[in-house]
C-alpha positions as CSV (number, residue, x, y, z in Angstrom):
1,X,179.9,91.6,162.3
2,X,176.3,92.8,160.8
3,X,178.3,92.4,157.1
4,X,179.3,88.5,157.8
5,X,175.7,87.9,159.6
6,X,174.4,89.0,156.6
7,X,177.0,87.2,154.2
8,X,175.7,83.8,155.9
9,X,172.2,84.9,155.9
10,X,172.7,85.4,152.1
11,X,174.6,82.0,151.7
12,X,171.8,80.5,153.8
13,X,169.2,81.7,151.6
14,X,171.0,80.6,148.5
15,X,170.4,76.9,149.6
16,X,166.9,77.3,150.4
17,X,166.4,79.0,146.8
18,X,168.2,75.9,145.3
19,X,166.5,73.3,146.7
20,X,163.2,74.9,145.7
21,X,164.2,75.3,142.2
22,X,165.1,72.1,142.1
23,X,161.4,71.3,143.1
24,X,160.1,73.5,140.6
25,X,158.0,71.6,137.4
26,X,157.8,74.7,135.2
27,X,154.7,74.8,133.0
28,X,155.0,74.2,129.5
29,X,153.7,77.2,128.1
30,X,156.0,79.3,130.5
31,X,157.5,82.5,128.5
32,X,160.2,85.0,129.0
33,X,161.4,85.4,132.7
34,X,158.5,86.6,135.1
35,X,159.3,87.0,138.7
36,X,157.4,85.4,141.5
37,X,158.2,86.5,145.0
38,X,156.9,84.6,148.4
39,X,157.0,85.1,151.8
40,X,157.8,82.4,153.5
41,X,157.5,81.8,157.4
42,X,159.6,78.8,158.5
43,X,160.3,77.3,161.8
44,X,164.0,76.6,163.2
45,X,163.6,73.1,162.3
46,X,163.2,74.5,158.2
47,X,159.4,73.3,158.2
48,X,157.5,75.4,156.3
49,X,154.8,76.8,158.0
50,X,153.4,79.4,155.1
51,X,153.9,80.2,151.7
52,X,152.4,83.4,150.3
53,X,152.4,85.1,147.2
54,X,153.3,88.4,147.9
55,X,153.8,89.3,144.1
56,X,152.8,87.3,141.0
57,X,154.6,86.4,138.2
58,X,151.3,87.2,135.8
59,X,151.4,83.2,135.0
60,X,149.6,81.2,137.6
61,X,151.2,78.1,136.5
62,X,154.4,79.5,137.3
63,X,152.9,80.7,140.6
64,X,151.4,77.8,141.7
65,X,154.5,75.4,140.5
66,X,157.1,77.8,142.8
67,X,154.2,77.6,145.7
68,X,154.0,73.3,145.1
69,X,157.8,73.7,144.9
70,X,158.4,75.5,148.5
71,X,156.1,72.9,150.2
72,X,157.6,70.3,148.7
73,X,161.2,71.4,149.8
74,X,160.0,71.2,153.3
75,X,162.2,70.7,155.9
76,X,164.4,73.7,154.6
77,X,167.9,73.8,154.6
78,X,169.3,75.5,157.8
79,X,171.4,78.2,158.3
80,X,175.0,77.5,159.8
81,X,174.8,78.8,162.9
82,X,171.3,79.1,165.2
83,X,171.9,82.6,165.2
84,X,171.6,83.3,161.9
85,X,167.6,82.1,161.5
86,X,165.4,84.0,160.1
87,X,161.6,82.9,160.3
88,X,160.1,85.4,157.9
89,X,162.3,85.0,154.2
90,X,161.4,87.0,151.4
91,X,162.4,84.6,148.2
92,X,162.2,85.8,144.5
93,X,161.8,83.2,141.7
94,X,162.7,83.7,137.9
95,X,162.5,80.4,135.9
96,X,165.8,81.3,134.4
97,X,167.8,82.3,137.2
């Protein structure tokens, strides 16, 4: 049971990564493939209450662009079922993932 939980959580968090992405207006003079990770805190609804850097990608642009991005994408896409919410999301960003 913990494996599937996880499995949907995984799916679940797969959406919410696309829809930021899809939000994301990379800077120009982006290079390579830096990672950006947030923490996100969300309520059940998807509205995004925070959006943290917890490690920078060494290019603010990109930083601030994934940060714009997550606000933007506000409601977030819930999971399945109820059960399966998670309020506090770690989410890892590479512009060419």
């Amino acid at each position: 049971a913990a494996a599937s939980r996880q499995s949907a959580i995984a799916g679940w968090t797969d959406k919410i990564r696309a829809k930021i992405r899809g939000n994301i207006v990379l800077p120009p003079d982006l290079k390579g493939n830096p990672e950006a990770i947030f923490d996100v805190v969300q309520l059940p609804t998807g509205e995004v209450l925070e959006a943290k850097l917890r490690k920078s990608s060494g290019h603010r642009g990109y930083d601030e662009a994934v940060e714009r991005a997550i606000r933007k994408s506000s409601p977030l896409p819930k999971p399945e079922r109820a059960e399966d919410f998670v309020r506090n999301l770690e989410l890892k960003f590479r512009p060419q993932d």
